[in-house]
LUMVEXKOL-515647 format. One record per residue (C-alpha): residue in one letter; x, y, z; chain; residue number from 1. Coordinates in Angstrom, 2 decimals, decimal comma. Last residue first. Layout:
REM LUMVEXKOL-515647
pt residuo A u X v Y w Z cadena A num NUM
...
//
This chain:
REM LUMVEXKOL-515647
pt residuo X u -2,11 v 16,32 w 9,85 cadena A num 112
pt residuo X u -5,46 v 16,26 w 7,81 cadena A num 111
pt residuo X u -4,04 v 13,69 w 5,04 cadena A num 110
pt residuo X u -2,92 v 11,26 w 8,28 cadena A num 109
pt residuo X u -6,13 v 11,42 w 9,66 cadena A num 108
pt residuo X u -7,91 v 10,72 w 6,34 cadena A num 107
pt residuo X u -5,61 v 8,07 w 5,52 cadena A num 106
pt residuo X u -6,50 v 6,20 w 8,90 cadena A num 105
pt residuo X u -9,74 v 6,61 w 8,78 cadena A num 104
pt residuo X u -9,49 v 4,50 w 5,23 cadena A num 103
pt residuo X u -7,68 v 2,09 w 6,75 cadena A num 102
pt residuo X u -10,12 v 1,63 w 9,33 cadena A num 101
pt residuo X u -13,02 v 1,31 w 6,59 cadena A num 100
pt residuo X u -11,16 v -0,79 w 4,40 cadena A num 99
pt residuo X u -10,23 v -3,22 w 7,19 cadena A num 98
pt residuo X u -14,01 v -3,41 w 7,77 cadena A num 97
pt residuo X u -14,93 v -3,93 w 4,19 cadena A num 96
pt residuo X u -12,83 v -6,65 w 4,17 cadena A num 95
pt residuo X u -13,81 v -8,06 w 7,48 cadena A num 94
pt residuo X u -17,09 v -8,76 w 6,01 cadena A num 93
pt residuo X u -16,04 v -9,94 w 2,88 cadena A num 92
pt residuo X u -14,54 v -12,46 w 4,66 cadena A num 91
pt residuo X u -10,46 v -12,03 w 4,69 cadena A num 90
pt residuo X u -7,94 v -15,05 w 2,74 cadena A num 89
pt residuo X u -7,02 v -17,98 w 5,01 cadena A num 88
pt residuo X u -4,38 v -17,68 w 7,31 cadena A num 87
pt residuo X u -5,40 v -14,90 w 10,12 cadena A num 86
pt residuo X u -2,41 v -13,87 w 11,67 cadena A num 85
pt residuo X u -3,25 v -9,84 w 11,10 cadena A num 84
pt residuo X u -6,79 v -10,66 w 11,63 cadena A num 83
pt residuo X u -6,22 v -10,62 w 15,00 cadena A num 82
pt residuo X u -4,39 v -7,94 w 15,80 cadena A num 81
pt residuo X u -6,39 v -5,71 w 13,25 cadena A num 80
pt residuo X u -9,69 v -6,27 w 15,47 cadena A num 79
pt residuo X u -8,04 v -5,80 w 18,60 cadena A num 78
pt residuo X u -6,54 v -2,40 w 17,23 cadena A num 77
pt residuo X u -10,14 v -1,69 w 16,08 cadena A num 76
pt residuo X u -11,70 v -2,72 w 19,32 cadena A num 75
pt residuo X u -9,21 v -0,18 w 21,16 cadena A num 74
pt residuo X u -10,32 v 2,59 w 18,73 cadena A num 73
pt residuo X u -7,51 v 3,37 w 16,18 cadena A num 72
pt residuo X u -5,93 v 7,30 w 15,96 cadena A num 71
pt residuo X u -3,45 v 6,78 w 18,90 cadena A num 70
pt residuo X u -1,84 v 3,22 w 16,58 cadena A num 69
pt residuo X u -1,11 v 4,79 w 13,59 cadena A num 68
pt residuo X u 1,64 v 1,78 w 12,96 cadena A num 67
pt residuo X u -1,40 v -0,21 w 13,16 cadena A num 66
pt residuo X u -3,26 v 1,04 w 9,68 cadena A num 65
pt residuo X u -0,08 v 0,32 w 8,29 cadena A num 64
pt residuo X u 1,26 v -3,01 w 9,69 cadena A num 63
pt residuo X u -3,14 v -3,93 w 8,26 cadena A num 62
pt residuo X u -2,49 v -2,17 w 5,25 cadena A num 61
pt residuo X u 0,73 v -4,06 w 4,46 cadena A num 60
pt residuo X u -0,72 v -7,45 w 5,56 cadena A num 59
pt residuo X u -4,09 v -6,87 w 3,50 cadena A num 58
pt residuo X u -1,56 v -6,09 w 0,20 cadena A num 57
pt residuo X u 0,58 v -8,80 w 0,99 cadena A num 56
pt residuo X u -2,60 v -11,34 w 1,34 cadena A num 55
pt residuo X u -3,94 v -10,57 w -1,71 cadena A num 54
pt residuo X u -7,58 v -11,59 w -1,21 cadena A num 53
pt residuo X u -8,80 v -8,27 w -0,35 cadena A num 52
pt residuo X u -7,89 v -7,30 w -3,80 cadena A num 51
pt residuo X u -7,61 v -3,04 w -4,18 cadena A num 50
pt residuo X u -4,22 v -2,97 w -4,55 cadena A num 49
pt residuo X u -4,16 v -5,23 w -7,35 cadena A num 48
pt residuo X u -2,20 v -3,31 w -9,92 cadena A num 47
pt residuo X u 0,55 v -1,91 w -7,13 cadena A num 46
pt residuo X u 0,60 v -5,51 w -5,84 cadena A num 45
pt residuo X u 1,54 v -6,86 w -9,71 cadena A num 44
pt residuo X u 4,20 v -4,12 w -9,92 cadena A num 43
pt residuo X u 5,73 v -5,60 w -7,00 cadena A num 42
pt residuo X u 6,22 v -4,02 w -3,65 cadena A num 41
pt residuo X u 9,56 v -3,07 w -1,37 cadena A num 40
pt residuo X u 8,91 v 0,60 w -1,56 cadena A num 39
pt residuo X u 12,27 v 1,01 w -3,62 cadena A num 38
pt residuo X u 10,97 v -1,35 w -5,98 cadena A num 37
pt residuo X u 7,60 v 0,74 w -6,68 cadena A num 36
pt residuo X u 9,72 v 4,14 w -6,97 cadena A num 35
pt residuo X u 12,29 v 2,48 w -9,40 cadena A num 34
pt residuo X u 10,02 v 1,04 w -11,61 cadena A num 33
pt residuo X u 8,18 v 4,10 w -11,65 cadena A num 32
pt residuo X u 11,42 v 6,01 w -12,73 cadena A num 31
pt residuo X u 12,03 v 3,85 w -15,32 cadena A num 30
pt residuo X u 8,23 v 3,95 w -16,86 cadena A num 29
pt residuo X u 8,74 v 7,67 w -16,39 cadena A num 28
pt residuo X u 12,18 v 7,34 w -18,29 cadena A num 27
pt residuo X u 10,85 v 5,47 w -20,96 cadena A num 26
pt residuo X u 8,22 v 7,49 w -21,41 cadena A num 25
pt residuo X u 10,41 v 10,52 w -21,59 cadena A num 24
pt residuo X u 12,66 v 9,34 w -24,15 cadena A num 23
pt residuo X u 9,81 v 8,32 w -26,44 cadena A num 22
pt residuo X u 8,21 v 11,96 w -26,66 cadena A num 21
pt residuo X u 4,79 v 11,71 w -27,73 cadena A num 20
pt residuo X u 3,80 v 11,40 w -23,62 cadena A num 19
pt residuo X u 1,17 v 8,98 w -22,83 cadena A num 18
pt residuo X u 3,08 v 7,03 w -20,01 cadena A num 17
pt residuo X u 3,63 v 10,58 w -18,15 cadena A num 16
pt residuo X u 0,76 v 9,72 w -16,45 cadena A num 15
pt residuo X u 2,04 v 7,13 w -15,25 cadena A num 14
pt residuo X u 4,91 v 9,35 w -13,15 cadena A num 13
pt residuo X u 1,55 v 11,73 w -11,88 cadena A num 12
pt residuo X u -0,06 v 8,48 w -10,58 cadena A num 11
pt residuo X u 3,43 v 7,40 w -9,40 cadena A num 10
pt residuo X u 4,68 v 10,73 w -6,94 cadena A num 9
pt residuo X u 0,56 v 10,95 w -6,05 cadena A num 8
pt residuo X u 0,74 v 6,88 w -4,58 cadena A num 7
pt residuo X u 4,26 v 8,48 w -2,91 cadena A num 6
pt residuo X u 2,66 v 11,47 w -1,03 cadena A num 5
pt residuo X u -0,99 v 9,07 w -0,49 cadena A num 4
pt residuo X u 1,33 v 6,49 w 1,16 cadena A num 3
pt residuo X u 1,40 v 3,73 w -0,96 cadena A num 2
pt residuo X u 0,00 v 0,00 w 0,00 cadena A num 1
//
């Protein structure tokens, strides 16, 4: 999961994917690569962000959502404790959940 800084830093670096100009396309698509990789995430977790069955992707927004620990609820830092060790793929239930925290999260952090 990207920070909203760094998710802006790509959006804006994929946009540059439409450019006339060869040389710059290729160095936006470089520069991408780059920013993804240096984050410690695949292209293929960038693309499926949004899949609550992609266990690295839940794991990162869960250590994320955590790390903002005085803005969660005690029975949301309960909740993300255990789901955090959970082994088989979220309900859609605790999907939308986990979206909704991280979500709060965001927004707190945008705000500060």
């Amino acid at each position: 999961m990207l920070d909203p800084r760094t998710a802006d830093m790509f959006a804006k670096l994929c946009g540059l994917f439409s450019s006339d100009h060869d040389g710059e396309r290729a160095s936006a698509a470089q520069k991408a690569n780059q920013l993804i990789r240096s984050r410690g995430l695949t292209w293929r977790q960038i693309i499926f962000a949004a899949d609550p069955h992609d266990t690295q992707s839940t794991g990162d927004c869960i250590n994320c959502a955590l790390a903002a620990g005085d803005v969660l609820t005690d029975w949301e830092r309960e909740f993300l404790c255990s789901i955090r060790s959970w082994s088989k793929p979220l309900t859609q239930k605790q999907s939308r959940i986990l979206k909704v925290i991280v979500a709060k999260v965001s927004a707190e952090k945008e705000a500060a």
